[in-house]
N, C-alpha and C positions, 0 to 999 in steps of 0.2 A: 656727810657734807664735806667738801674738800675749801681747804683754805687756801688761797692764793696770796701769796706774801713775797711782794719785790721791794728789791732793796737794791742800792744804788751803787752801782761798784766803783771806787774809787781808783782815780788813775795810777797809775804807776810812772815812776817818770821815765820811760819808756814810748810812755805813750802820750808824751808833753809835746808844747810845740819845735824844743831844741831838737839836735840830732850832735853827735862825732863829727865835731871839721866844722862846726858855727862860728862865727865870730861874735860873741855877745860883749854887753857893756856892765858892768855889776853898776846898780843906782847909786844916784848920787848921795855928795855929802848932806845937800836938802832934807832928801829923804832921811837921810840915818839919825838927825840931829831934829827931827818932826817926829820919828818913832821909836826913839830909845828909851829905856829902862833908867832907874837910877844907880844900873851896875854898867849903862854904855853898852847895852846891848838889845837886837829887837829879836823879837820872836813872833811868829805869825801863824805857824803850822808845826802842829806836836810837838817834838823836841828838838827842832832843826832852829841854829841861832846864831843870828848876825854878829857876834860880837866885838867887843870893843878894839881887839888887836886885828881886825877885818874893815875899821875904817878908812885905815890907809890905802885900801883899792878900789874905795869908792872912786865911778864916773872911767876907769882906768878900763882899757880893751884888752879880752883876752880869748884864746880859743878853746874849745871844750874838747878834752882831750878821752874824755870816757863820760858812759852815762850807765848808771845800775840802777836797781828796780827801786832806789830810796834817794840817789844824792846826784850831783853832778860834781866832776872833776873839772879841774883848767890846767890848761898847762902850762906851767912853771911856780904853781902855787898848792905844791903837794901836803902842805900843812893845813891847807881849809877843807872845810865841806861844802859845798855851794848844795843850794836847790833853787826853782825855777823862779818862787819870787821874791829873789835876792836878786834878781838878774831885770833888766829891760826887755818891754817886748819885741821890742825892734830886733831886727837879724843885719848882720854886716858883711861883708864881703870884704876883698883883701884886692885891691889896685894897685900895679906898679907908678911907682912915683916918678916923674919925670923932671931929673933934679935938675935941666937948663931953666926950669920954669917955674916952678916950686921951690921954697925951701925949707929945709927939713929943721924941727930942732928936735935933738936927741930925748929930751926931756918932754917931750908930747907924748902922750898914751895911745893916740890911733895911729901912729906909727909902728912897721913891725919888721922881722927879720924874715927872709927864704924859708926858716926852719921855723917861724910862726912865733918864736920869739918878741914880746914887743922891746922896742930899742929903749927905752927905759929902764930896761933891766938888763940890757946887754954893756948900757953905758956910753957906747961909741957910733959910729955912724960904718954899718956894715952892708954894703952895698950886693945885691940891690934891695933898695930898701919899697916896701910897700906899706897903703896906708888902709885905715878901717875905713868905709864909706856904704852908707845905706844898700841894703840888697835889695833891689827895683825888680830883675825880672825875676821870674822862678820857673823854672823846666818844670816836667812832668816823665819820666822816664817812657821811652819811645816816643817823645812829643817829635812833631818833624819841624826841623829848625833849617836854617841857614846859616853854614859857616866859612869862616879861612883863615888863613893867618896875615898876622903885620907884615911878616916879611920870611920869604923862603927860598931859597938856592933854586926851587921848580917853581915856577910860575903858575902852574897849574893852582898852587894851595891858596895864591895870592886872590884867588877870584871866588867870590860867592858860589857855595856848594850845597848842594841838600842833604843832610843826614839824618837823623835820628839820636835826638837827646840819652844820655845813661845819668852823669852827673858832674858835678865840679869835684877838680882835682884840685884840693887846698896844698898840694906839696908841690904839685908842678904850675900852681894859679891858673889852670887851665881847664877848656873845657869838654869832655874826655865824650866822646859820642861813638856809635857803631862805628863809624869811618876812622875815627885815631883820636889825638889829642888839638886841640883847636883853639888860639887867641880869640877868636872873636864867634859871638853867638846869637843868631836871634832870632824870634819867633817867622817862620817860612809864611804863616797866614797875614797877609796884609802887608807881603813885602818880597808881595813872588815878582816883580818887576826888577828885585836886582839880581836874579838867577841869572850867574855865567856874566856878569862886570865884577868891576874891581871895584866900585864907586865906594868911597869913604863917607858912612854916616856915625855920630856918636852913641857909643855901645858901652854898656855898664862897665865891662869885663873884655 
């Protein structure tokens, strides 16, 4: 007689909902002072542990700068270990700030630097500065989209084009498709009436 015996494989954080180039939020001080120890520290999953010298980043925006089969990295916070839920499920995306209209204080946490840096930890106001804001659409690699830029020496790039998604460039804030690199992006299905105009509608990114 044969026994058939399944067993549940456990994810890998690999295989979690983050990815390299996210913009996540570590939870708040709510949370940490709802689920702490009486040594100031929470623990949820095996030996992985929020500890007490890790509440100072509660609710603070950061980007995930490596992911291995056990922990999650950030960048500029190479003394912690992160894993997935220490982190919010929300995903963030990285908007340039538009300082006639806005304004900035250095000591904000969804604020951040070109180099992904948040400006919290750089101190100063490092132009140009962008900010963390909810991630609304999401590609699909070859998705066919609709793109151009805000502005370009050829007119050509200025007017709504068809291409084909690959993915977002977190270093250039751009978004990087078979055709080149591209400011503005949107889904081509249910928005095939602006093929070939310039027409300005609001775009995540």
């Amino acid at each position: 007689m044969e026994i058939l015996v399944i067993t549940k494989k456990k994810k890998t954080m690999k295989e979690m909902k983050f990815k390299v180039g996210d913009i996540v939020k570590v939870k708040s001080l709510d949370w940490y002072n709802s689920n702490k120890t009486e040594n100031g520290s929470v623990t949820v999953e095996g030996s992985f542990t929020f500890t007490n010298n890790m509440k100072k980043l509660c609710g603070k925006f950061f980007c995930i700068e490596k992911i291995d089969e056990v922990c999650i990295s950030l960048k500029t916070q190479k003394d912690s270990v992160f894993h997935s839920w220490m982190l919010e499920d929300q995903v963030y995306e990285l908007e340039e700030v538009d300082l006639s209209k806005e304004e900035v204080n250095v000591n904000d946490p969804k604020f951040f630097t070109r180099n992904l840096v948040p400006l919290w930890i750089e101190g100063k106001l490092i132009l140009p500065i962008y900010k963390a804001v909810p991630a609304v659409t999401k590609f699909q690699p070859f998705q066919k989209v609709l793109v151009k830029d805000k502005e370009s020496i050829n007119d050509c790039f200025t007017v709504w084009s068809v291409d084909f998604y690959s993915y977002f460039d977190m270093e250039r804030h751009r978004h990087r498709c078979l055709g080149g690199l591209w400011d503005h992006c949107i889904p081509y299905e249910g928005n095939e009436h602006l093929l070939g105009t310039r027409k300005e509608i609001q775009v995540t990114v």
